[in-house]
SETITOR-992702 format. One record per residue (C-alpha): x, z, y; residue number from 0. Coordinates in steps of 0.001 Angstrom, whole numbers, plus 524288, in hexadecimal, padded with zeros to 5 digits. Layout:
SETITOR-992702
<r east="X" up="Z" north="Y" k="NUM"/>
...
This chain:
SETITOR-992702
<r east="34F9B" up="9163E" north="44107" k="0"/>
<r east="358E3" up="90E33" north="4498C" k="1"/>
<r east="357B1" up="90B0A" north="45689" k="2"/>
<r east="359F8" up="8FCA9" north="45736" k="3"/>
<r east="35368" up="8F61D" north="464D7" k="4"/>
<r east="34F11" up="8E935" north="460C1" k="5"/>
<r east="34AB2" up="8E48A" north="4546C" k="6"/>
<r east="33FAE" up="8DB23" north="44EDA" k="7"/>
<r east="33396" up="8DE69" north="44C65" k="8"/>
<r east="327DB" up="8D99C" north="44196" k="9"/>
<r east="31BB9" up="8DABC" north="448F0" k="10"/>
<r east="30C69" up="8DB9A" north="4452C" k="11"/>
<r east="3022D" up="8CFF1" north="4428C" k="12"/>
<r east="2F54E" up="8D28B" north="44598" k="13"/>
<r east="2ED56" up="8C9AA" north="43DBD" k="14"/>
<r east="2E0C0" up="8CA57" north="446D2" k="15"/>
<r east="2D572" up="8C0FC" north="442B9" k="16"/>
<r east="2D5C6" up="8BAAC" north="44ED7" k="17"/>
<r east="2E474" up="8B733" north="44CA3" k="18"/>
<r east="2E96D" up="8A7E3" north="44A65" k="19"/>
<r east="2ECC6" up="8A6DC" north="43ADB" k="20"/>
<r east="2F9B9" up="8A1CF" north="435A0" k="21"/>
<r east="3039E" up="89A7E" north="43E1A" k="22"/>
<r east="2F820" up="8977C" north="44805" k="23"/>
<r east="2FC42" up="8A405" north="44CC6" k="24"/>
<r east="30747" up="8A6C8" north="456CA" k="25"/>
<r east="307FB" up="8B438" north="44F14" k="26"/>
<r east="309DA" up="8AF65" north="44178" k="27"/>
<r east="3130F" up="8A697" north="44566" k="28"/>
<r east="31CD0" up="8AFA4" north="44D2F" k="29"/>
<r east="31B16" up="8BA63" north="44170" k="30"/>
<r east="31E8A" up="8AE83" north="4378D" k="31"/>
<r east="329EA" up="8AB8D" north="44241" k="32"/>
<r east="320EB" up="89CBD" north="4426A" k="33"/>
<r east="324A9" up="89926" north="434E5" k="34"/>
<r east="31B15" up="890CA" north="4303D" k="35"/>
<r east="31DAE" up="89346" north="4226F" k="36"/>
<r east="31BE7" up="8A22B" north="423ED" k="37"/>
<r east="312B8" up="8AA5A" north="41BD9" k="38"/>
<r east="3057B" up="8A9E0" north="42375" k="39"/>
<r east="2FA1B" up="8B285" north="42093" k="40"/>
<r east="2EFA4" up="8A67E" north="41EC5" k="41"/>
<r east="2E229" up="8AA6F" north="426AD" k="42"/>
<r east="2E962" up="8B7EB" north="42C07" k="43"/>
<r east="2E788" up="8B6BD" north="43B68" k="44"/>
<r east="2F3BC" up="8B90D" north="4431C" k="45"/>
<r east="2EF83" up="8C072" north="44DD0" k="46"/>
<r east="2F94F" up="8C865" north="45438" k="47"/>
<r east="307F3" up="8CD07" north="45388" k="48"/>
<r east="30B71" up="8DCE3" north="4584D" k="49"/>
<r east="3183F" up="8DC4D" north="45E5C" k="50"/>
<r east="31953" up="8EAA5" north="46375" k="51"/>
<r east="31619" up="8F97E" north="45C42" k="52"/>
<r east="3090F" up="8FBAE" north="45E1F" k="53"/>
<r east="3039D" up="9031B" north="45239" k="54"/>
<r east="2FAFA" up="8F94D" north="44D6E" k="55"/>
<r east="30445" up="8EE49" north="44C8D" k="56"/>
<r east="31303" up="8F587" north="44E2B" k="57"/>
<r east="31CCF" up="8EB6A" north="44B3A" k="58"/>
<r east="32939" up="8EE42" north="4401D" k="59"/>
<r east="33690" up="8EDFC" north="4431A" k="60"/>
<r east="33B1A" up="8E2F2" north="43B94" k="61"/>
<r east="348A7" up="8E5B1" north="437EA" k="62"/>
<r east="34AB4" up="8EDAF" north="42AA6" k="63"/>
<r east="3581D" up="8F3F6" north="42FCC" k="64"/>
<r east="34DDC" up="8FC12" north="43935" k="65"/>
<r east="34741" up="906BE" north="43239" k="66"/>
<r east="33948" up="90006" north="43086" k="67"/>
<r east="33085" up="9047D" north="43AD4" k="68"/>
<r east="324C9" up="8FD91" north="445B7" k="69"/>
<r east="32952" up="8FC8B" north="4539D" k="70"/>
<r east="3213A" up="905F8" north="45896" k="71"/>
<r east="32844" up="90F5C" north="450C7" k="72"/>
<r east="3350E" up="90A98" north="45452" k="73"/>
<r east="3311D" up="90CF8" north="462B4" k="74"/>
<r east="32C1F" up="91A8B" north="45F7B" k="75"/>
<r east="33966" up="91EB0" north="45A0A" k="76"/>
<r east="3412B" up="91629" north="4661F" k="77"/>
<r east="33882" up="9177C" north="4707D" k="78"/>
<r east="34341" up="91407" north="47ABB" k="79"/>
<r east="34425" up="90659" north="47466" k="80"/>
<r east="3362B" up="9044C" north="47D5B" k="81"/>
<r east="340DF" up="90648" north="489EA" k="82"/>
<r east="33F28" up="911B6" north="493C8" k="83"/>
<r east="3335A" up="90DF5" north="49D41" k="84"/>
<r east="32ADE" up="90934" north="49026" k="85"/>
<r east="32E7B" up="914D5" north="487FE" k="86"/>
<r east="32A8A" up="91EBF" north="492CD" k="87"/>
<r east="31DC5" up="9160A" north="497E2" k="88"/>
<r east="317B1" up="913C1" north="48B6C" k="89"/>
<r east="31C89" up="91F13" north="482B3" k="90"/>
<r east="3242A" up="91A50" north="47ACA" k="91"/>
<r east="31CA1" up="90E44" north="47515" k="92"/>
<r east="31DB5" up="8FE47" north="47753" k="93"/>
<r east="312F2" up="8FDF3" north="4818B" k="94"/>
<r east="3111D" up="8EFB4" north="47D95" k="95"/>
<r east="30A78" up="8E891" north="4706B" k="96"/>
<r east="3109D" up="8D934" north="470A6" k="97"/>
<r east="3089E" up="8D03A" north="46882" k="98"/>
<r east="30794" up="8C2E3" north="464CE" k="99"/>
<r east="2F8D5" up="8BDF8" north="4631D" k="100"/>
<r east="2F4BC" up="8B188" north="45BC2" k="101"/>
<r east="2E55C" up="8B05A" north="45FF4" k="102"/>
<r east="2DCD2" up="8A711" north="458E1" k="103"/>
<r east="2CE4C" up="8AC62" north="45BD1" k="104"/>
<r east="2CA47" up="8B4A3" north="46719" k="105"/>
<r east="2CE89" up="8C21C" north="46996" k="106"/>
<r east="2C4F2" up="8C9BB" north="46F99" k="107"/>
<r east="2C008" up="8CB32" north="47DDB" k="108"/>
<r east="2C6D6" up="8D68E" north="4804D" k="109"/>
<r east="2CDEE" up="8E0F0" north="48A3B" k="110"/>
<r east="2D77E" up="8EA6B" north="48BC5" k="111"/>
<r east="2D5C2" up="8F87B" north="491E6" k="112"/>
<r east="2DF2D" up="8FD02" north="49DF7" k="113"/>
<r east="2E5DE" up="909B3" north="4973C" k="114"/>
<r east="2DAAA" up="912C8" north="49DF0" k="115"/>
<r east="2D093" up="90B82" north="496E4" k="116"/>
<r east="2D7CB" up="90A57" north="4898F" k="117"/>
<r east="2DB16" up="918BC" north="48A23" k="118"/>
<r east="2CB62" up="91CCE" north="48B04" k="119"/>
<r east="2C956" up="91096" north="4807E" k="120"/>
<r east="2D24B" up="91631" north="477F7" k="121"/>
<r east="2CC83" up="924D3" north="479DA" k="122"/>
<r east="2BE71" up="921CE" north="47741" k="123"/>
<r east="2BF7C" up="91639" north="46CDE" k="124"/>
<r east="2CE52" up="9179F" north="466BC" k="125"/>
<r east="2C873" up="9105E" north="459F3" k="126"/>
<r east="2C853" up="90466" north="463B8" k="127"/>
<r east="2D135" up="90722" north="46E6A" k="128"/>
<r east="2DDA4" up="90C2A" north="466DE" k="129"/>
<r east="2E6EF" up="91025" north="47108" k="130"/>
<r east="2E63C" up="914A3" north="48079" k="131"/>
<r east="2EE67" up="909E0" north="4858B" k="132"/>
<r east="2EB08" up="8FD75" north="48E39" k="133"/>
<r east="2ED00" up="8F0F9" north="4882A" k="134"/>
<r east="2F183" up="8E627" north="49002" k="135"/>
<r east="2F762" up="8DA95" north="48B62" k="136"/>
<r east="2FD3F" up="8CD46" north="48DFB" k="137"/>
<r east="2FB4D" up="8BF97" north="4865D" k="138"/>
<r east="3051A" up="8B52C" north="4861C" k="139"/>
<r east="3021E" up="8A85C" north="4814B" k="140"/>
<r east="30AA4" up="8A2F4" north="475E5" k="141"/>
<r east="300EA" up="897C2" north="47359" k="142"/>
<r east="2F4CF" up="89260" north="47BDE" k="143"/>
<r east="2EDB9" up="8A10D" north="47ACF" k="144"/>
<r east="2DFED" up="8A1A8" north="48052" k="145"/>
<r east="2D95B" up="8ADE6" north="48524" k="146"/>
<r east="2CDBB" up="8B426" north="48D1F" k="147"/>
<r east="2D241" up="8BC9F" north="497FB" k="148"/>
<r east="2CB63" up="8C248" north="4A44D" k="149"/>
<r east="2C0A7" up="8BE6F" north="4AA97" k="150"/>
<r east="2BE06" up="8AFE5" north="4B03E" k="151"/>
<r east="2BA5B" up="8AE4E" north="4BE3B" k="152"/>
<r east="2AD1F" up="8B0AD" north="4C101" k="153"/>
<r east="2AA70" up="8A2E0" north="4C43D" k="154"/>
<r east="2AD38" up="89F1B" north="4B5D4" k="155"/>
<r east="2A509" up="8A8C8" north="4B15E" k="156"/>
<r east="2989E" up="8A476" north="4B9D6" k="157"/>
<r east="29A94" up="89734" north="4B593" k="158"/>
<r east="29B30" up="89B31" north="4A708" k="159"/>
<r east="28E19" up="8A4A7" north="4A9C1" k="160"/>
<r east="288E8" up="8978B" north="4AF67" k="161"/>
<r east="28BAC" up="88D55" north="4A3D0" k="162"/>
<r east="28A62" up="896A3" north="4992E" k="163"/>
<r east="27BA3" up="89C5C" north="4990C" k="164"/>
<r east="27EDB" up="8A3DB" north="48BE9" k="165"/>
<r east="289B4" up="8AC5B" north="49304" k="166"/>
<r east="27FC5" up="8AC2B" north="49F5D" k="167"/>
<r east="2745B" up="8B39C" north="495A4" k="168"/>
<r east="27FE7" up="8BEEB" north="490CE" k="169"/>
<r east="285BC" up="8C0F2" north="4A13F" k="170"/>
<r east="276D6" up="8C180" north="4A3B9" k="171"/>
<r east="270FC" up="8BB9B" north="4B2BC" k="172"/>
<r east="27497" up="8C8A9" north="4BC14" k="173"/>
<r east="2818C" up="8C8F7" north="4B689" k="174"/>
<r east="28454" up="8BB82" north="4B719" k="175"/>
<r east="27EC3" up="8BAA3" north="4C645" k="176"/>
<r east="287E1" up="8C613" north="4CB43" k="177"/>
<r east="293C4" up="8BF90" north="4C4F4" k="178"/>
<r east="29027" up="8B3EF" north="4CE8C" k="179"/>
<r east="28D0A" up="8BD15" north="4D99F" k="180"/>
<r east="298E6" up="8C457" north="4D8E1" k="181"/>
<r east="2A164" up="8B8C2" north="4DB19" k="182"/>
<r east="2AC16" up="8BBA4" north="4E689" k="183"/>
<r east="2AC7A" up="8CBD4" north="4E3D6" k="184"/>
<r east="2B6B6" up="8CF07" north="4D9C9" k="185"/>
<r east="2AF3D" up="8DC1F" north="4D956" k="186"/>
<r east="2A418" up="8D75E" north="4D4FA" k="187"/>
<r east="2A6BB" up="8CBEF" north="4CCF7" k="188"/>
<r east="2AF9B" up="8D6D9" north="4C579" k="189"/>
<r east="2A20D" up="8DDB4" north="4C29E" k="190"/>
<r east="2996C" up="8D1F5" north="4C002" k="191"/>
<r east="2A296" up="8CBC4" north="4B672" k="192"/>
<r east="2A24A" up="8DB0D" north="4B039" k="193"/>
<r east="29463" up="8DAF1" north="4AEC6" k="194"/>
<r east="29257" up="8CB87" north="4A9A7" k="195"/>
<r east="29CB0" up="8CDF9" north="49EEE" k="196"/>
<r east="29648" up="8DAD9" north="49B20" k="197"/>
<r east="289EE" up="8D62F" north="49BF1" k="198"/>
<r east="28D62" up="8CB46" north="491E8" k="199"/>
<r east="295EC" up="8D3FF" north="489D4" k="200"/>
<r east="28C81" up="8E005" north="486D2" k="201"/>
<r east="28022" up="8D3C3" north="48487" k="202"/>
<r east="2779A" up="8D532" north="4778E" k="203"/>
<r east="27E98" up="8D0ED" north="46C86" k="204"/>
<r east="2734C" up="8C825" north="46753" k="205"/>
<r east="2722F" up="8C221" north="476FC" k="206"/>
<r east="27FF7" up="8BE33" north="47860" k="207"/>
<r east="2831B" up="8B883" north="46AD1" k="208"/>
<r east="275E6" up="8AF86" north="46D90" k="209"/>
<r east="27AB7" up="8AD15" north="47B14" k="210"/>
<r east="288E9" up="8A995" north="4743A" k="211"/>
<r east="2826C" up="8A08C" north="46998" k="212"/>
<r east="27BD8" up="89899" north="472C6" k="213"/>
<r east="2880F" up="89620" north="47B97" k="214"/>
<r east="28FE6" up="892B6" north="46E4B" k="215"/>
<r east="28418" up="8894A" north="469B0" k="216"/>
<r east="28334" up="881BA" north="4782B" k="217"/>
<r east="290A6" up="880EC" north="47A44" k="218"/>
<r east="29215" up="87C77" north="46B6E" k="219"/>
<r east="289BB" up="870FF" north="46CD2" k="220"/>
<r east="28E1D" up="86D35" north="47B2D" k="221"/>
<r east="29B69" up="86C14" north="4749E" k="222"/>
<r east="296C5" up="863C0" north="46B47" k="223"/>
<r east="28EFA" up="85C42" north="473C1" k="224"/>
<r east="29BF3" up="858E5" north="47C6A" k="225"/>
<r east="298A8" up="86216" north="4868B" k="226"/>
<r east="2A2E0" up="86A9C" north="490F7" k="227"/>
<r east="2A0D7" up="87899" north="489A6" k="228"/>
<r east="2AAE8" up="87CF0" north="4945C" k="229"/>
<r east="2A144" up="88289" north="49DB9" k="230"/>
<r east="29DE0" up="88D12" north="49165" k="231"/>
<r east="2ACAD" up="88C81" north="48E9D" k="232"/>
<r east="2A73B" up="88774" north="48115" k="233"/>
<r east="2B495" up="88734" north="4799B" k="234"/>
<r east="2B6B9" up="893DA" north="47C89" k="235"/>
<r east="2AA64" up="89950" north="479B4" k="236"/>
<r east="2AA8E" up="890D7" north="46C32" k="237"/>
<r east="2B655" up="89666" north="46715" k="238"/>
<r east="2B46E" up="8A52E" north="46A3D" k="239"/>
<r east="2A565" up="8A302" north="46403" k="240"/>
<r east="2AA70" up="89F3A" north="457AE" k="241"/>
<r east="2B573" up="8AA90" north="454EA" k="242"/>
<r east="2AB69" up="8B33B" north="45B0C" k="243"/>
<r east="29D8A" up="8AE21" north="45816" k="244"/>
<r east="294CE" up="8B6EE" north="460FE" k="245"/>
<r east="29E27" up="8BE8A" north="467DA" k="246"/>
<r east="29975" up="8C195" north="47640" k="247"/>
<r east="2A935" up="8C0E6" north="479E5" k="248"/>
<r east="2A6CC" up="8B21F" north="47960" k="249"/>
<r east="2A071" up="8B3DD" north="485ED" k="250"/>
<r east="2AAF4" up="8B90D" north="48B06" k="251"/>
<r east="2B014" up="8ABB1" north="48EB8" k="252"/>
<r east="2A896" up="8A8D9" north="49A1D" k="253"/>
<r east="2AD8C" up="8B573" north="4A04B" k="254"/>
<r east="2BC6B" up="8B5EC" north="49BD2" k="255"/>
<r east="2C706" up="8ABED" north="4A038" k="256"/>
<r east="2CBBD" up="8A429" north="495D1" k="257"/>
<r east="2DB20" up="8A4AE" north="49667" k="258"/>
<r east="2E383" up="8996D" north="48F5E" k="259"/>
<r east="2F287" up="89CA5" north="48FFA" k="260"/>
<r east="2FC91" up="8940A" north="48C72" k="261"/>
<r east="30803" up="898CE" north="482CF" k="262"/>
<r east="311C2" up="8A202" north="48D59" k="263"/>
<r east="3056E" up="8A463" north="49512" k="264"/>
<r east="2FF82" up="8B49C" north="49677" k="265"/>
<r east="2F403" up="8BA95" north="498BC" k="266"/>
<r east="2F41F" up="8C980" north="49C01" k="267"/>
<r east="2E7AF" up="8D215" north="496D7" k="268"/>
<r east="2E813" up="8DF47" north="4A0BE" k="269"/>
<r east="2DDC7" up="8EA37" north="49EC5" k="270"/>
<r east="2CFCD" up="8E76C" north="49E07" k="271"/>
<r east="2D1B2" up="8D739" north="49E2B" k="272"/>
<r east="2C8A3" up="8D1AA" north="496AD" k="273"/>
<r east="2CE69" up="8C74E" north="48D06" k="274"/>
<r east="2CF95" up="8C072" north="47FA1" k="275"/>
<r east="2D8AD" up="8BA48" north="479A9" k="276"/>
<r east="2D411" up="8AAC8" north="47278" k="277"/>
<r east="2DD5E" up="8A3D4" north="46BA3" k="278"/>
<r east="2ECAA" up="8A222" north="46BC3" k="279"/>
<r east="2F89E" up="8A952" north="469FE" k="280"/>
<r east="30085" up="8B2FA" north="47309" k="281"/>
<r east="3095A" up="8BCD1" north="474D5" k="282"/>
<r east="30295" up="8C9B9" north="47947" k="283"/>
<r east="3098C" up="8D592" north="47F46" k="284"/>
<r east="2FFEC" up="8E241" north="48219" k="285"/>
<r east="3007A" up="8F0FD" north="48543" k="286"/>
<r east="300E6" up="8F92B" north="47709" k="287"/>
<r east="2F286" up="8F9AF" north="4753F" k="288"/>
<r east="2E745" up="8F6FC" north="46B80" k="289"/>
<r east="2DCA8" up="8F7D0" north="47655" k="290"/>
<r east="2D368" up="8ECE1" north="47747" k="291"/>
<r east="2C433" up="8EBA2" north="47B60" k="292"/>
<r east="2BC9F" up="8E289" north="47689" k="293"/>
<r east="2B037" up="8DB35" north="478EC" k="294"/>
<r east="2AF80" up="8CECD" north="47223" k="295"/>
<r east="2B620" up="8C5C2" north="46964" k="296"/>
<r east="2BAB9" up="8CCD7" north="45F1C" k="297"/>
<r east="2B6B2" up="8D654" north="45298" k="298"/>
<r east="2BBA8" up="8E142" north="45867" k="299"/>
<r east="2B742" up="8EBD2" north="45F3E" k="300"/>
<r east="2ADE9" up="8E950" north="46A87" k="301"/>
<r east="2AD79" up="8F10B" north="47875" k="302"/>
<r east="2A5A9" up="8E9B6" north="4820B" k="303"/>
<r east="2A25F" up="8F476" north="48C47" k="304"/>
<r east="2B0D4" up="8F996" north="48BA5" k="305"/>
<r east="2B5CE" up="8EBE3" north="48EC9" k="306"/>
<r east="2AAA3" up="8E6A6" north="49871" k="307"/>
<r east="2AD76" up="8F219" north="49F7B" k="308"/>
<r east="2BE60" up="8F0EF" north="49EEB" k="309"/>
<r east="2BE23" up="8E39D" north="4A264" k="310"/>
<r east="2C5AB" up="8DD76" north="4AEE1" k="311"/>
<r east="2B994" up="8D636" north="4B44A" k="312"/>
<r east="2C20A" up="8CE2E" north="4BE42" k="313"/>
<r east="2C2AC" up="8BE48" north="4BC20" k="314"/>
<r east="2CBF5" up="8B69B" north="4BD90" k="315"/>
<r east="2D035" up="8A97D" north="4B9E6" k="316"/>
<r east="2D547" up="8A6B7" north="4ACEF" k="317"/>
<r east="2E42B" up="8A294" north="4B3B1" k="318"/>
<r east="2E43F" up="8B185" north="4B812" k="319"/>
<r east="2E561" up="8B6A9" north="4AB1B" k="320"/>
<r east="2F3B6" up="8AEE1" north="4A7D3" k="321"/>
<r east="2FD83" up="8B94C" north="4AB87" k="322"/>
<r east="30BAD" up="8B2B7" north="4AE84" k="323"/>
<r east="31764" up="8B5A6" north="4A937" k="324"/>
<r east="32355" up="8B6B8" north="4B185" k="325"/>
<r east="33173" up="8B323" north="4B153" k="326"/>
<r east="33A45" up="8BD89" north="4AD3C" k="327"/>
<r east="34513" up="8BCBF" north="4B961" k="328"/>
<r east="35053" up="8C1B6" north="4AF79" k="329"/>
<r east="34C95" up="8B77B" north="4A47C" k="330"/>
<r east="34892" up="8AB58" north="4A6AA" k="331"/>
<r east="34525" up="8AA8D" north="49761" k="332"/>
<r east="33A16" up="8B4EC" north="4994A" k="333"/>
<r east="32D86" up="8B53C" north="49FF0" k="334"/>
<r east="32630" up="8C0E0" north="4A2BB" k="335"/>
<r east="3176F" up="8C4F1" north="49FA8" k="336"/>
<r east="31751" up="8D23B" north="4A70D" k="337"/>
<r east="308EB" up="8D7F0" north="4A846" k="338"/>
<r east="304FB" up="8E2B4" north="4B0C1" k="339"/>
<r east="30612" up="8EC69" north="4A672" k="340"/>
<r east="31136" up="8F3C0" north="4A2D8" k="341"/>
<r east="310B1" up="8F394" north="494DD" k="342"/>
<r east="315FF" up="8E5FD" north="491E7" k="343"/>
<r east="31B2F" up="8DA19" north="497D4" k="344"/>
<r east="31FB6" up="8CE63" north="48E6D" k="345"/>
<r east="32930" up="8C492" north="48F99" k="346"/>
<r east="32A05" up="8B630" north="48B0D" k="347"/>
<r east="33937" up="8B43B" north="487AE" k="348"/>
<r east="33AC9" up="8A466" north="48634" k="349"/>
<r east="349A6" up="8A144" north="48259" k="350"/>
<r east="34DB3" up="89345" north="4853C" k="351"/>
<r east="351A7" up="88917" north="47BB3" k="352"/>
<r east="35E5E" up="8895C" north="48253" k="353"/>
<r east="361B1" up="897BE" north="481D0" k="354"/>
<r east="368BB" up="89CF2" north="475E0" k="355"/>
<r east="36937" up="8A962" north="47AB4" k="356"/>
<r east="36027" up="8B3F7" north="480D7" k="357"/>
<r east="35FD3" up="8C080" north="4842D" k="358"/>
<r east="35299" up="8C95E" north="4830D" k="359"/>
<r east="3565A" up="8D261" north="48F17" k="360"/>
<r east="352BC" up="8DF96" north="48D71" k="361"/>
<r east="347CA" up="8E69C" north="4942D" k="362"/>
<r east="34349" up="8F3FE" north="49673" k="363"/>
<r east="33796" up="8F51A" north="48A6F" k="364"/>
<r east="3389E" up="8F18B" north="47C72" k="365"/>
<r east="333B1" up="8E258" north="47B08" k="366"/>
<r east="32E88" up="8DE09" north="46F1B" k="367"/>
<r east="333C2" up="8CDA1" north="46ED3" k="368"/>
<r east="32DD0" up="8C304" north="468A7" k="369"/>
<r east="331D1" up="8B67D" north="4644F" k="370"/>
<r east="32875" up="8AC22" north="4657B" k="371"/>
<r east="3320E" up="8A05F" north="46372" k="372"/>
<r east="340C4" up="89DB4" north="45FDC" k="373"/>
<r east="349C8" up="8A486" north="45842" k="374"/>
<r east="356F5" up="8AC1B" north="45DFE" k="375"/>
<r east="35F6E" up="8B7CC" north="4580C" k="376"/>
<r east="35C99" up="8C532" north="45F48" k="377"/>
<r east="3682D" up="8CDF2" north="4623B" k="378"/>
<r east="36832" up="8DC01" north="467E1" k="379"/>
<r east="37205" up="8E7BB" north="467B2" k="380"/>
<r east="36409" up="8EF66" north="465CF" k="381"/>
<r east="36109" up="8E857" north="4599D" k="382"/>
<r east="3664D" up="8EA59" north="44B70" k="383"/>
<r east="36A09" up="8DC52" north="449E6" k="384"/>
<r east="3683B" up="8CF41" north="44CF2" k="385"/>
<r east="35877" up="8C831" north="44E54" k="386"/>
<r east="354A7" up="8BCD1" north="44A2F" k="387"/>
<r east="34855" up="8B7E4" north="45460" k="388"/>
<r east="33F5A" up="8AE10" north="44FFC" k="389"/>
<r east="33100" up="8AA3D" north="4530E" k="390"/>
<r east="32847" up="8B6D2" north="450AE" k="391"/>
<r east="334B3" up="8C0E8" north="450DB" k="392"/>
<r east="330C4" up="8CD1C" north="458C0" k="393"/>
<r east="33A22" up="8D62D" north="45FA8" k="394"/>
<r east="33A7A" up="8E3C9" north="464E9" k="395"/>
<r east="34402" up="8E65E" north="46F38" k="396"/>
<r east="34602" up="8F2DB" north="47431" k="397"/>
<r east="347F5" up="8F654" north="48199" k="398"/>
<r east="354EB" up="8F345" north="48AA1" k="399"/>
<r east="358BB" up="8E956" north="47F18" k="400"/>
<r east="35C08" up="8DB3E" north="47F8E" k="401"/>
<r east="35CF3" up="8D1C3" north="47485" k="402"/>
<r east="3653A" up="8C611" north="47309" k="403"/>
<r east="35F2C" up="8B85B" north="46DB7" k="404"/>
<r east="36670" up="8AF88" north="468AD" k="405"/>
<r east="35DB5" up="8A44C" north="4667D" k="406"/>
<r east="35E49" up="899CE" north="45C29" k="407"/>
<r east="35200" up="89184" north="45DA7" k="408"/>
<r east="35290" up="885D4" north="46626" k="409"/>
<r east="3484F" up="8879F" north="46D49" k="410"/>
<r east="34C1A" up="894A9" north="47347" k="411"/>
<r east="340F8" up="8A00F" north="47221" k="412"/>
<r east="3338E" up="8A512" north="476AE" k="413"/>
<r east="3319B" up="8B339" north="4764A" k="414"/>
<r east="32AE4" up="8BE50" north="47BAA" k="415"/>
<r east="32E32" up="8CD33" north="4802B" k="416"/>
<r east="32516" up="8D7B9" north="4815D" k="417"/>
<r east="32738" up="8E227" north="4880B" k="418"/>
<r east="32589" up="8EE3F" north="4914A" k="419"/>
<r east="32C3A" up="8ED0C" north="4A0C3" k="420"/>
<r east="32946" up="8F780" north="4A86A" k="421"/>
């Protein structure tokens, strides 16, 4: 096996029912490279696209010349290609999964588990919780992407327990009444919004789908009547009822923000932060992990004590939950997501119209690079020949490598970089 240092990769689809089908879907069209006469599985959601080595979706080297074999095992045999600091901190594996998610129905009210938590998940249930490792992760917008994340501020939440009697009857009087009374102490509004939402979440089946049918019925004919559903954020509640008809997560709306970002826009999911993700397409960059708990909005399996009890029950408004991007001081072509994690940061690489040339400067971690738009020819003394880039083409780059565009579309290029700067 040779050791060549950059080279393109073909990556995994995850066809996911909740996926967008055909050329709806940001992921169909980068793995058809947006070709609108591609071959299209009709009706076959396309949900997500792998761009890393984790073992349920490790991506092929795709150049024949290389002796056929999945990143991961490329990385196994030249572990130095992670670079020094990554090699020795995560042992010798990419300590990052980069995705691309095209999101058409819900997908689940969910968390993630600090590394503590996943590694006594993972020891007790390992059917459900497949690995030991925290799972943070980052979503970039690529088009208007709509999410749940974190938990509104309180006064929302009163106001919603007000207008909406149904979700009133689940949060139940006491619990309601000490959400108001704690107003002003962080301390204890932490605890009464802890024991409303766990109230509601562990109610009687046959209570809260009654309770859920009734909201769906009034605010059904007050929107046909003309009325302002807003006060029982009616739209919202609509839309989740009918991809998940009697699903307490519905509920969930009054107590989660709702979180619109506009394409270039993030949103950064640390441990125990409750959230969902709606409708949209984005680029998502996460920890190499498998470990999710869920409680609502989705088939799978269901732990409501493990995540009313993980949860970060601190609100906050729904602005809170965009995390900026910075300007890269060396490159004023890049901008920066960097979360407070040390498993990934990502970078948004926009090439000018203007620019002919540009130079992907080489950093201290293997970076996995994807082009979103433009085309360009890819040189590097680490690669085995020439590449051609064009909408959908994935790279690996190893570490302490840099790779030379040379850009033919008029319209210069958007990419993006993940990768691992410690």
């Amino acid at each position: 096996m040779e050791e060549v240092r950059v080279f393109p990769l073909t990556c995994a689809v995850q066809n996911y029912a909740w996926g967008k089908n055909g050329l709806d879907s940001e992921v169909a069209k980068l793995v058809t490279g947006g070709d609108p006469l591609a071959v299209i599985e009709d009706g076959k959601p396309y949900a997500e696209l792998w761009m890393g080595a984790h073992p349920k979706g490790d991506a092929q080297i795709k150049d024949n010349r290389i002796a056929q074999t999945t990143l991961g095992e490329w990385i196994a045999h030249f572990p130095a290609c992670l670079g020094s600091k990554v090699k020795d901190t995560f042992h010798g594996q990419l300590p990052f999964l980069f995705k691309v998610l095209s999101v058409n129905t819900a997908l689940s009210i969910q968390a993630h588990p600090n590394r503590e938590l996943a590694a006594r998940l993972h020891a007790q249930f390992p059917q459900h919780y497949p690995d030991n490792n925290h799972k943070p992760e980052m979503a970039i917008a690529l088009t208007r992407f709509q999410g749940l994340c974190g938990f509104r501020p309180v006064e929302e939440t009163l106001a919603f327990l007000k207008c909406v009697p149904e979700f009133h009857t689940l949060v139940g009087n006491a619990a309601a009444e000490e959400l108001r009374c704690s107003m002003g102490d962080a301390v204890r509004t932490s605890q009464a919004l802890k024991k409303c939402f766990t109230r509601m979440m562990h109610c009687e089946k046959k209570v809260f789908v009654d309770q859920l049918n009734m909201l769906v019925k009034r605010v059904t004919e007050d929107g046909a009547a003309g009325k302002d559903t807003s006060s029982s954020n009616g739209d919202l509640l609509l839309r989740l009822h009918s991809q998940y008809p009697g699903d307490i997560g519905c509920f969930s709306i009054y107590f989660l923000n709702h979180v619109v970002l506009d394409p270039g826009q993030a949103m950064f999911l640390g441990a125990n932060e409750p959230h969902a993700y709606l409708y949209g397409d984005c680029i998502e960059c996460m920890a190499c992990s498998d470990n999710t708990v869920r409680a609502g909005l989705t088939p799978k399996y269901i732990d409501v004590n493990t995540l009313c009890e993980m949860l970060n029950y601190s609100p906050a408004p729904s602005a809170s939950k965009l995390f900026p991007c910075v300007q890269d001081a060396s490159d004023p072509c890049v901008s920066l997501y960097d979360p407070p994690v040390p498993d990934f940061t990502v970078m948004r690489i926009q090439v000018p119209a203007a620019a002919k040339q540009y130079n992907v400067a080489p950093v201290d971690s293997a970076s996995i690079l994807l082009v979103i738009e433009g085309d360009a020819t890819a040189t590097s003394v680490a690669a085995l020949s020439d590449v051609t880039l064009r909408r959908g083409t994935v790279l690996f780059v190893s570490a302490n490598e840099s790779v030379s565009l040379h850009v033919t579309s008029p319209s210069g290029m958007n990419m993006f970089r993940a990768c691992c700067l410690l």
